[in-house]
C-alpha positions as CSV (number, residue, x, y, z in Angstrom):
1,X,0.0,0.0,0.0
2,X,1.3,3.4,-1.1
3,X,0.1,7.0,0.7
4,X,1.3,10.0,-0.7
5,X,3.9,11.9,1.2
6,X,4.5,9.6,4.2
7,X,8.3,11.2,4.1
8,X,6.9,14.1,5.2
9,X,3.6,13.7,7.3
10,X,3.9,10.9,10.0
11,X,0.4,9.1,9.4
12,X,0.5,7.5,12.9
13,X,-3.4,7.4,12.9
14,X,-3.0,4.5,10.3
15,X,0.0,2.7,10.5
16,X,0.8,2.7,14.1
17,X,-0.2,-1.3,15.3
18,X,-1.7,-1.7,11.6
19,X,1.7,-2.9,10.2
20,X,3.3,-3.5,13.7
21,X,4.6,-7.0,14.3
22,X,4.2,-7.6,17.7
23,X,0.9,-9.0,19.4
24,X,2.1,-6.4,22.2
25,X,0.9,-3.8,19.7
26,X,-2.4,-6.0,19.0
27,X,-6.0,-4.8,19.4
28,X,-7.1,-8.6,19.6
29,X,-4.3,-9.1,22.9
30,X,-6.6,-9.7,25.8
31,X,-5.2,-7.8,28.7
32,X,-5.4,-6.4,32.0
33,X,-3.4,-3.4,32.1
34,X,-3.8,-1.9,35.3
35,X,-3.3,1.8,36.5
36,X,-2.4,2.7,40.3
37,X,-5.1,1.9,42.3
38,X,-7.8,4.9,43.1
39,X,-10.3,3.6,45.9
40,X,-13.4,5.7,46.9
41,X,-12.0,7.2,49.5
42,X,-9.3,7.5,52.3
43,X,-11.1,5.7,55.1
44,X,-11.6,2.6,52.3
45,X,-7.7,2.4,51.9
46,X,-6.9,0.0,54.0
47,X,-10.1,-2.3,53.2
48,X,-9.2,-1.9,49.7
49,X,-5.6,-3.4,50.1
50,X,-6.9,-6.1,52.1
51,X,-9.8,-6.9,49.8
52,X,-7.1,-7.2,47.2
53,X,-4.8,-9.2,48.8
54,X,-7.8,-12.2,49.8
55,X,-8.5,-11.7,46.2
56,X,-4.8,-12.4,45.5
57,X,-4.3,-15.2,48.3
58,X,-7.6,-17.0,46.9
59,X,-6.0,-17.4,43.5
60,X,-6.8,-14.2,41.5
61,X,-3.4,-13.3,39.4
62,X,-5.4,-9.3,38.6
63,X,-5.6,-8.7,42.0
64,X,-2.2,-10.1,43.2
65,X,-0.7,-7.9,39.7
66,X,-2.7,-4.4,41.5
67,X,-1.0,-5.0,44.9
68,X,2.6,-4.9,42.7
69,X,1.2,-1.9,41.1
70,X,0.5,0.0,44.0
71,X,3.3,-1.3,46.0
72,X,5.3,0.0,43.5
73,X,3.8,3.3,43.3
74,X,4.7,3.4,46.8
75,X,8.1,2.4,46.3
76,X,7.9,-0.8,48.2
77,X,10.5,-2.8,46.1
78,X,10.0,-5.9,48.3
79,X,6.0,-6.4,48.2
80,X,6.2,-4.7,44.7
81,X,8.6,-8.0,43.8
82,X,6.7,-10.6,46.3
83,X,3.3,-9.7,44.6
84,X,4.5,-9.5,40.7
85,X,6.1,-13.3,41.3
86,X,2.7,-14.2,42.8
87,X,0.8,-12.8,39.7
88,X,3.3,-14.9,37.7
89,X,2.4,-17.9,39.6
90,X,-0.9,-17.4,39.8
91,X,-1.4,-16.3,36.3
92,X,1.2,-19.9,34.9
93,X,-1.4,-21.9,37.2
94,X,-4.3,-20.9,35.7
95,X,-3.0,-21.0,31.9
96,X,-1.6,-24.5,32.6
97,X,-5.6,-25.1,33.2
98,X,-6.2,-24.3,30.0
99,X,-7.1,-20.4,30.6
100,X,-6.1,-18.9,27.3
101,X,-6.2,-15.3,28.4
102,X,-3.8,-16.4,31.0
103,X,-1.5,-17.4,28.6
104,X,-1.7,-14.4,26.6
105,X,-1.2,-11.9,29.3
106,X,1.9,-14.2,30.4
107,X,3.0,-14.2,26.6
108,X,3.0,-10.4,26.6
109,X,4.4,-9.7,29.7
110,X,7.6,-11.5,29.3
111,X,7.3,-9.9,25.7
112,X,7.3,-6.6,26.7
113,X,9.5,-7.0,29.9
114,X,9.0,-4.0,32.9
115,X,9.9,-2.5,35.5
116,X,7.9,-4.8,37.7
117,X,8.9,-8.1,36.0
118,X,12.4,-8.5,33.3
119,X,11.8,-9.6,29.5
120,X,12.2,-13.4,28.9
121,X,11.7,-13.8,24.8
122,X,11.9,-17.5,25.5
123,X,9.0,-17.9,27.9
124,X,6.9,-15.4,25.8
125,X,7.3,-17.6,23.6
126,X,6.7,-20.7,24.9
127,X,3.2,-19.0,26.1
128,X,2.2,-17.5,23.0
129,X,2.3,-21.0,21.4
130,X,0.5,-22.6,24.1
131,X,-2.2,-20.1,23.4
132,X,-1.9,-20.4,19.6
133,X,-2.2,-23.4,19.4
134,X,-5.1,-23.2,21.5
135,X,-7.3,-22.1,18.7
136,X,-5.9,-18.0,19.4
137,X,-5.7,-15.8,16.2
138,X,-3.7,-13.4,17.8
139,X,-1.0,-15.6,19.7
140,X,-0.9,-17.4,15.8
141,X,0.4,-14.2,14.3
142,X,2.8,-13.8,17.2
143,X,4.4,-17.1,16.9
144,X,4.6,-16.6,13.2
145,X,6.2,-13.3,13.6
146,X,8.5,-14.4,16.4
147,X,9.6,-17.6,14.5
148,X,10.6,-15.5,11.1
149,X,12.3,-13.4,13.7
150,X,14.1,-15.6,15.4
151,X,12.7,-14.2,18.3
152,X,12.8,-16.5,21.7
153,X,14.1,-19.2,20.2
154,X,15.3,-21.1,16.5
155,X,14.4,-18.6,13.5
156,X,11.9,-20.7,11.5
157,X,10.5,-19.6,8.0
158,X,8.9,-23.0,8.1
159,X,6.7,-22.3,11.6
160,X,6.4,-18.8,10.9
161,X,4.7,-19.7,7.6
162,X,1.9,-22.1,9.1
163,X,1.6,-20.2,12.2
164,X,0.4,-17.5,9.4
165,X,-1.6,-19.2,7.9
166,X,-3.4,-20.5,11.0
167,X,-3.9,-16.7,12.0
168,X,-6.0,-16.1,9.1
169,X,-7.8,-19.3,8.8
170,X,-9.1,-18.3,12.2
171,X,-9.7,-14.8,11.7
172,X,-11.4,-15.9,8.6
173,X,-13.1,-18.1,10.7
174,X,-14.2,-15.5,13.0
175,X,-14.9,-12.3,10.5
176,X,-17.6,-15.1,9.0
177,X,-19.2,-15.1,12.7
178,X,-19.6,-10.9,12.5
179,X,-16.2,-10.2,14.0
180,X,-15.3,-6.8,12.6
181,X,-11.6,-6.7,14.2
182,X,-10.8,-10.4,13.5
183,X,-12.4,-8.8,9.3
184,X,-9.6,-6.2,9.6
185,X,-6.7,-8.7,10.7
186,X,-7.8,-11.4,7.3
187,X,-7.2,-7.9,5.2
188,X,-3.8,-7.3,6.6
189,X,-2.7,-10.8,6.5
190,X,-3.6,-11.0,2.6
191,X,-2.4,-6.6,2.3
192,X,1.1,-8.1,3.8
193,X,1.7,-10.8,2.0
194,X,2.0,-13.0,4.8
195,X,0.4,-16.5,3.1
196,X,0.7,-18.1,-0.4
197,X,-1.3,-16.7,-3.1
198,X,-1.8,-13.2,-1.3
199,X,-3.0,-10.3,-3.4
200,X,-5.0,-6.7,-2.9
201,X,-8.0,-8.0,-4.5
202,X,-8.2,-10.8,-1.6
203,X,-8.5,-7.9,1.2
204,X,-11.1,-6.0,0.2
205,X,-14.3,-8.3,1.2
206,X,-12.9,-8.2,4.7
207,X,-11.8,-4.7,4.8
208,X,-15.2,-3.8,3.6
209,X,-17.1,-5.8,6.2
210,X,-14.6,-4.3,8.5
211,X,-15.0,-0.7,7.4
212,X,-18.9,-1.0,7.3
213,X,-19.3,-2.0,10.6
214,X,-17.7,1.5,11.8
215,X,-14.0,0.3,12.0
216,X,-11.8,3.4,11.6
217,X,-8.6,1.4,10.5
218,X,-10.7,-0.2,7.9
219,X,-12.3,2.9,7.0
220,X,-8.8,4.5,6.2
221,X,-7.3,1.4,4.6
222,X,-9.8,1.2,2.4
223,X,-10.0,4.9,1.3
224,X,-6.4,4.3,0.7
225,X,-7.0,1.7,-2.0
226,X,-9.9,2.8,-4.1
227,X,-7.7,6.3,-3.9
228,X,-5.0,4.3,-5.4
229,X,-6.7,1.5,-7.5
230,X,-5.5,-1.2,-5.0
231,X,-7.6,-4.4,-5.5
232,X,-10.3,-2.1,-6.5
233,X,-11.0,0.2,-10.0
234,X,-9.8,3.8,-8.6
235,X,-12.7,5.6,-7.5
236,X,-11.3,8.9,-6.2
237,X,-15.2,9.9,-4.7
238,X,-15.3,6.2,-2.9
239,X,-12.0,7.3,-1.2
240,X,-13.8,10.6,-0.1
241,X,-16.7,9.0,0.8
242,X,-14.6,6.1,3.3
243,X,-12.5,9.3,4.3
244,X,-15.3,11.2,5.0
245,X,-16.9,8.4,6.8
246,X,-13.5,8.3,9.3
247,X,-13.6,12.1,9.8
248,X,-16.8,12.3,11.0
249,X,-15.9,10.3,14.2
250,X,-12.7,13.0,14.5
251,X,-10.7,10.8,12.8
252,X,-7.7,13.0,12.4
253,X,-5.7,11.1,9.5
254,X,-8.4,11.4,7.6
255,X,-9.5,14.5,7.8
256,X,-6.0,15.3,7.0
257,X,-5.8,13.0,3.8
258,X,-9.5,15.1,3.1
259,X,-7.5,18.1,3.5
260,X,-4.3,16.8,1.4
261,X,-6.4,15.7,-1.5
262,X,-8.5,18.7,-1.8
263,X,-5.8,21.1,-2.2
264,X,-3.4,19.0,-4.2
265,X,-5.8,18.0,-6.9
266,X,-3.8,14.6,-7.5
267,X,-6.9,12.7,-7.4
268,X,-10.0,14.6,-8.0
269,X,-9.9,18.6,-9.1
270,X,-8.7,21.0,-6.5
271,X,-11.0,22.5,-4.2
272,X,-9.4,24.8,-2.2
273,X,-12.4,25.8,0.1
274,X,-13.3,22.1,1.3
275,X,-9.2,21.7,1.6
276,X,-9.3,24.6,3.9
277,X,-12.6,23.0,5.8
278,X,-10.6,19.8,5.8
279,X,-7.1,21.4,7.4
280,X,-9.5,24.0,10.0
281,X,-11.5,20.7,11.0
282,X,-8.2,19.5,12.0
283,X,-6.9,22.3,13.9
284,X,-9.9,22.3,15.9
285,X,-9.3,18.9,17.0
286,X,-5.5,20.0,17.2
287,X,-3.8,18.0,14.8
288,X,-0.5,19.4,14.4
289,X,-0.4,18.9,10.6
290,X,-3.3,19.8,9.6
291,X,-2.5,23.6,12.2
292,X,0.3,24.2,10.0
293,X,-1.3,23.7,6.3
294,X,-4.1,25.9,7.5
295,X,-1.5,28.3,8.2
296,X,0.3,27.5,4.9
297,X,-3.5,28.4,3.5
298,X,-3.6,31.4,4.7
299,X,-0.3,33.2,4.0
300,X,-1.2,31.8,0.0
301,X,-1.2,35.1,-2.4
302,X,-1.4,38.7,0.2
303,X,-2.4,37.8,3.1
304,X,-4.2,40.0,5.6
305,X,-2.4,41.2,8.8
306,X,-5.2,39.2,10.7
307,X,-4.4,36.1,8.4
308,X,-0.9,36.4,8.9
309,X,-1.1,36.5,13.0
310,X,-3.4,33.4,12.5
311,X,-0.7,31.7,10.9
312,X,2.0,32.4,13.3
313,X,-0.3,31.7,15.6
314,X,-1.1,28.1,14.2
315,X,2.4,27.6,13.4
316,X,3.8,27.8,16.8
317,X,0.2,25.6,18.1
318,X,1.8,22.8,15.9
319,X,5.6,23.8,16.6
320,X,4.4,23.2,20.8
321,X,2.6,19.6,19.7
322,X,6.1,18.5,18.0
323,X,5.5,19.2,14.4
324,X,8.9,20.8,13.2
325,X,8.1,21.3,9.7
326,X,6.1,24.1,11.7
327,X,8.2,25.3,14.0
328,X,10.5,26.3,11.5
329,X,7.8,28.1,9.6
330,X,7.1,30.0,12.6
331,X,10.9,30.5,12.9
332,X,11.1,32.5,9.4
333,X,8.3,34.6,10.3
334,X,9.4,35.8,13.6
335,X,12.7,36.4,11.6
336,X,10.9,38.7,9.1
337,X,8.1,39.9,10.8
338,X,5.2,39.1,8.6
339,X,3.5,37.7,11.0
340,X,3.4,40.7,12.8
341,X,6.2,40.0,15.0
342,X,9.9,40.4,15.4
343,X,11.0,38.3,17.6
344,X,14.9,37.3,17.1
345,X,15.5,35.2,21.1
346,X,11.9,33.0,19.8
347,X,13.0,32.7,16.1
348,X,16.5,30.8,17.7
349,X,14.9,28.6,20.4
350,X,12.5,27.0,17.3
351,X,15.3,26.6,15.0
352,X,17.8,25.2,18.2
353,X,15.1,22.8,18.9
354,X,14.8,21.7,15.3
355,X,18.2,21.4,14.7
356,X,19.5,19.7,17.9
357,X,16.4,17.2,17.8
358,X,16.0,16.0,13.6
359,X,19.4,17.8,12.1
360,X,17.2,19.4,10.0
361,X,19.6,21.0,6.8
362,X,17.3,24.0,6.7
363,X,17.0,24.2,10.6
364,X,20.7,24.1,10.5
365,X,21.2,26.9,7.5
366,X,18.5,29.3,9.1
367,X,20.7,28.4,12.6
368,X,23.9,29.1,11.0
369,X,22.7,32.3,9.2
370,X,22.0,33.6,12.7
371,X,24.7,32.9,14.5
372,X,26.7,34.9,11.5
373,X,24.2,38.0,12.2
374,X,25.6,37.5,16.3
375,X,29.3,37.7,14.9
376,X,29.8,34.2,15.6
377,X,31.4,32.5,12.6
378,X,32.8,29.4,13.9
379,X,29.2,28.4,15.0
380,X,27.9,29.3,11.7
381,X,30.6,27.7,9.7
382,X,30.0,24.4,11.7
383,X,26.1,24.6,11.1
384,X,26.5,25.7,7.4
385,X,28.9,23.2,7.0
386,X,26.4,20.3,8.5
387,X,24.0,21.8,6.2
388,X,25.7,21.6,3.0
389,X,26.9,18.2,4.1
390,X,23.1,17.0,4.0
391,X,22.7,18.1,0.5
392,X,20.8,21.6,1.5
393,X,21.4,23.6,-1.6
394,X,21.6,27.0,-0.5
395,X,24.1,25.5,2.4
396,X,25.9,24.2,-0.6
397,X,26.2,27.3,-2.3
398,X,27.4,29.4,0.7
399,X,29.7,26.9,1.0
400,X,31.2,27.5,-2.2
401,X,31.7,30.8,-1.6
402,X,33.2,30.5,1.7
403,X,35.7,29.0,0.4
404,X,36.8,31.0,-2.4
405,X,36.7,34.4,-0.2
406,X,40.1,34.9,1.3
407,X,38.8,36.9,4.1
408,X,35.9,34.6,5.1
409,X,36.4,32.7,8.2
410,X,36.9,29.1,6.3
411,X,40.4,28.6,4.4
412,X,40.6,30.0,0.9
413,X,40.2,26.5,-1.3
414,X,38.1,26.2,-4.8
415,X,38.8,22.3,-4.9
416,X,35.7,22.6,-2.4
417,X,34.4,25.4,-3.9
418,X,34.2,23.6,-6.9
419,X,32.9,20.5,-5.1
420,X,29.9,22.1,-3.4
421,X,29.4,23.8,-6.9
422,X,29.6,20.3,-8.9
423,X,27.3,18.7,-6.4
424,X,24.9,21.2,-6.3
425,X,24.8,21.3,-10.0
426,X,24.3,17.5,-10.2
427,X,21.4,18.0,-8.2
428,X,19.6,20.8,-10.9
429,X,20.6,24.0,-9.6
430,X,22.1,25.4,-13.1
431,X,23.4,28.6,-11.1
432,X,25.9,26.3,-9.2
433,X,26.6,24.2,-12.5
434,X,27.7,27.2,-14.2
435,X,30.1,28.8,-11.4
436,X,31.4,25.3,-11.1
437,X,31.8,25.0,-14.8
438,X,33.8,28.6,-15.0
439,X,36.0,28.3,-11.6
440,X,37.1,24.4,-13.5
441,X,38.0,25.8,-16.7
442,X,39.1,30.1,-15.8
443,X,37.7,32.7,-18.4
444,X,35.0,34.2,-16.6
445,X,36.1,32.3,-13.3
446,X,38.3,35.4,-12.7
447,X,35.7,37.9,-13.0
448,X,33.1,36.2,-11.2
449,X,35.6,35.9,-8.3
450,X,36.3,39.5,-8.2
451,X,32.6,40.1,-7.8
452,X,32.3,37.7,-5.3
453,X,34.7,39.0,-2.9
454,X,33.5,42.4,-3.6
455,X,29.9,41.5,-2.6
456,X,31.2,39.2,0.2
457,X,33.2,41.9,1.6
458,X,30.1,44.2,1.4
459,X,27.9,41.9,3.1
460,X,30.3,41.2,6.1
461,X,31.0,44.6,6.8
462,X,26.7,45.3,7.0
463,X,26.4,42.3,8.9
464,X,29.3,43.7,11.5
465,X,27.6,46.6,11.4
466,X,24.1,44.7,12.6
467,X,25.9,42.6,14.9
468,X,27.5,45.9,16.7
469,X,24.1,47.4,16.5
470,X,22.4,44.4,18.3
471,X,25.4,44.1,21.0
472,X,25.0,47.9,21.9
473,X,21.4,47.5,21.9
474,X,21.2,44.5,24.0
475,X,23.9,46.1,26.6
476,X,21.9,49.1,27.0
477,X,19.0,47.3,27.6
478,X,21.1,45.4,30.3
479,X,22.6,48.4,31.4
480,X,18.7,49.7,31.7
């Protein structure tokens, strides 16, 4: 399955768990997570406790697993360690009674590994195949995965294949008894490839018994493919409609995809008014993608100075949720001020942040251009260099120059001036080709160096100037 643009839009809402291959991750794992205990009140406390540990003492693994819990919320390593080994006893007892929920929870807790209990691959497995072969879908597509793995024990393309196909006979099994989820795991099984004969045509019954009985996974997997003409003739209003169907339950993905496909026009004509319902949906509900292409909306052609603050406004919203592609939008505006601020101190925390956290090559160029403005080159060089070193044209440019200025702060050399240059070229900037092709072979080389220094040397005796100007400004304010 294809989606457009997963490189630069994380599409979490869809492929987290859907392509995951652990049962850990598994919407079909039963399990008992359990949060600190929070009884009705104060005076209860102490009944609580000791309700939970008869509970625990007369066999019950959930209650004996609370009493770790809240022991070790307490920070009672002792009783957090004397209850989790009880649940682990008590839990093994019951699944060697045949209980296969037992066996699950045992499979993903040594899966998983804790704080309250350490990781053991070979006992998870062992459980997981006592429960798969108990008649358990999900345990079945555990095994398989651990076996191709080589997880907790021999890797075994032979077991993992069966164990496969005994997953989806039994989902199969299952979707035919009006189980939507166990519908959804069929399609995935035949959308992976996971059994012989596997194709996109072989999902789409169970995807769409999945999808019509309100399954948001479905929903989106399925909009995916008649967008795409996967297994189905490409019907660019069916995808709308499944997308649509998604969104309404504030199914963010989708209403981002909505948003995406409106305003790109790939699929159906543009329609820039329902794109910019789509993306302001979205930000209502907070999703940090679809914030930051409202805000791209609204800075299109002139924008107002109300639309402008919007944007900035949105920008940062998504910058604060972890979006970076929007945190270094909201960077460039504070630099220039068309969002209706100057803000230099805010501009350099967003693109620091960026920077230190992806190694963004535009983060690191905007970075680098900054720390120049302060007067200090060795930072810049070292960001610019980092830049141009991740392919970042205009990084690569600079770059070039650098190194052909004798009074920049980097060593006078056209071997790299020329390389930057080349490379740059090679990758369609025909500027960069040409000063390449005339520093290789002289002629106009000569000139085009004389103007370089004399702009260079023009440019770092303004941006001295600035820096001066910002220094005196910032030690008055001090001083004030």
């Amino acid at each position: 399955m294809t989606c457009s643009g997963m490189k630069k839009h994380c599409r979490w809402w869809l492929f987290a768990g859907l392509w995951g291959l652990s049962l850990v991750q598994h919407p079909l794992l039963a399990s008992q997570n359990i949060s600190s205990p929070e009884p009705a009140g104060e005076g209860n406390f102490e009944a609580y406790l000791s309700g939970l540990r008869e509970r625990a003492l007369n066999g019950d693994p959930a209650a004996a697993r609370e009493l770790a819990v809240h022991y070790d919320v307490e920070g009672n390593a002792a009783e957090t360690s004397k209850w989790m080994s009880e649940y682990v006893s008590l839990a093994e007892k019951r699944a060697n009674n045949g209980d296969v929920d037992s066996m699950l929870d045992l499979g993903k807790l040594f899966y998983t590994g804790s704080r309250l209990y350490p990781k053991n691959l070979e006992r998870a497995r062992y459980w997981f195949t006592r429960a798969a072969d108990s008649g358990n879908a999900a345990a079945q597509y555990q095994v398989a995965v651990m076996a191709s793995q080589g997880a907790g024990g021999p890797k075994d393309e032979a077991t993992a294949a069966l164990y496969y196909k005994k997953s989806l006979q039994t989902w199969k099994k299952e979707a035919d008894d009006g189980d939507s989820k166990a519908a959804l795991w069929a399609a995935l099984v035949y959308e992976r490839k996971l059994v012989p004969d596997s194709s996109p045509e072989k999902s789409v019954p169970y995807l769409l018994q999945a999808a019509e009985s309100g399954n948001l996974t479905a929903q989106g997997l399925l909009a995916f493919k008649y967008r795409d003409g996967l297994g189905v003739p490409q019907d660019a209003a069916k995808a709308v409609e499944w997308f649509e169907k998604a969104a309404s339950r504030k199914d963010l993905g989708a209403v981002m995809e909505l948003g995406i496909m409106f305003r790109d026009g790939k699929y159906l004509p543009p329609d820039r008014e329902k794109a910019f319902h789509w993306f302001e949906k979205g930000a209502e509900w907070k999703d940090p993608y679809s914030m930051a292409a409202l805000a791209d909306m609204l800075l299109e052609g002139t924008p107002s100075a109300e639309q402008a603050a919007r944007a900035l406004a949105l920008y940062r919203e998504a910058a604060a949720a972890g979006y970076f592609p929007a945190a270094l939008k909201a960077a460039e505006l504070l630099q220039n001020g068309k969002g209706g601020e100057l803000d230099a101190d805010e501009a350099y925390r967003l693109l620091r942040r960026v920077a230190d956290a992806t190694g963004d090559p535009k983060a690191m160029y905007m970075l680098a251009q900054v720390y120049y403005t302060r007067g200090d080159e060795a930072q810049g060089d070292s960001l610019m260099k980092a830049s141009a070193q991740a392919a970042y044209l205009p990084a690569m440019n600079r770059m070039a120059r650098l190194h052909l200025l004798p009074d920049s702060s980097l060593p006078w050399n056209p071997v790299l001036s020329y390389y930057y240059w080349n490379q740059a070229g090679e990758m369609g900037d025909e500027k960069a080709a040409s000063a390449a092709f005339w520093l290789l072979w002289g002629g106009s080389g000569i000139f085009l160096l004389a103007i370089f220094i004399i702009v260079w040397r023009f440019q770092r005796f303004a941006a001295r100037r600035l820096a001066e100007q910002q220094k005196q400004e910032r030690e008055a304010s001090d001083d004030a």
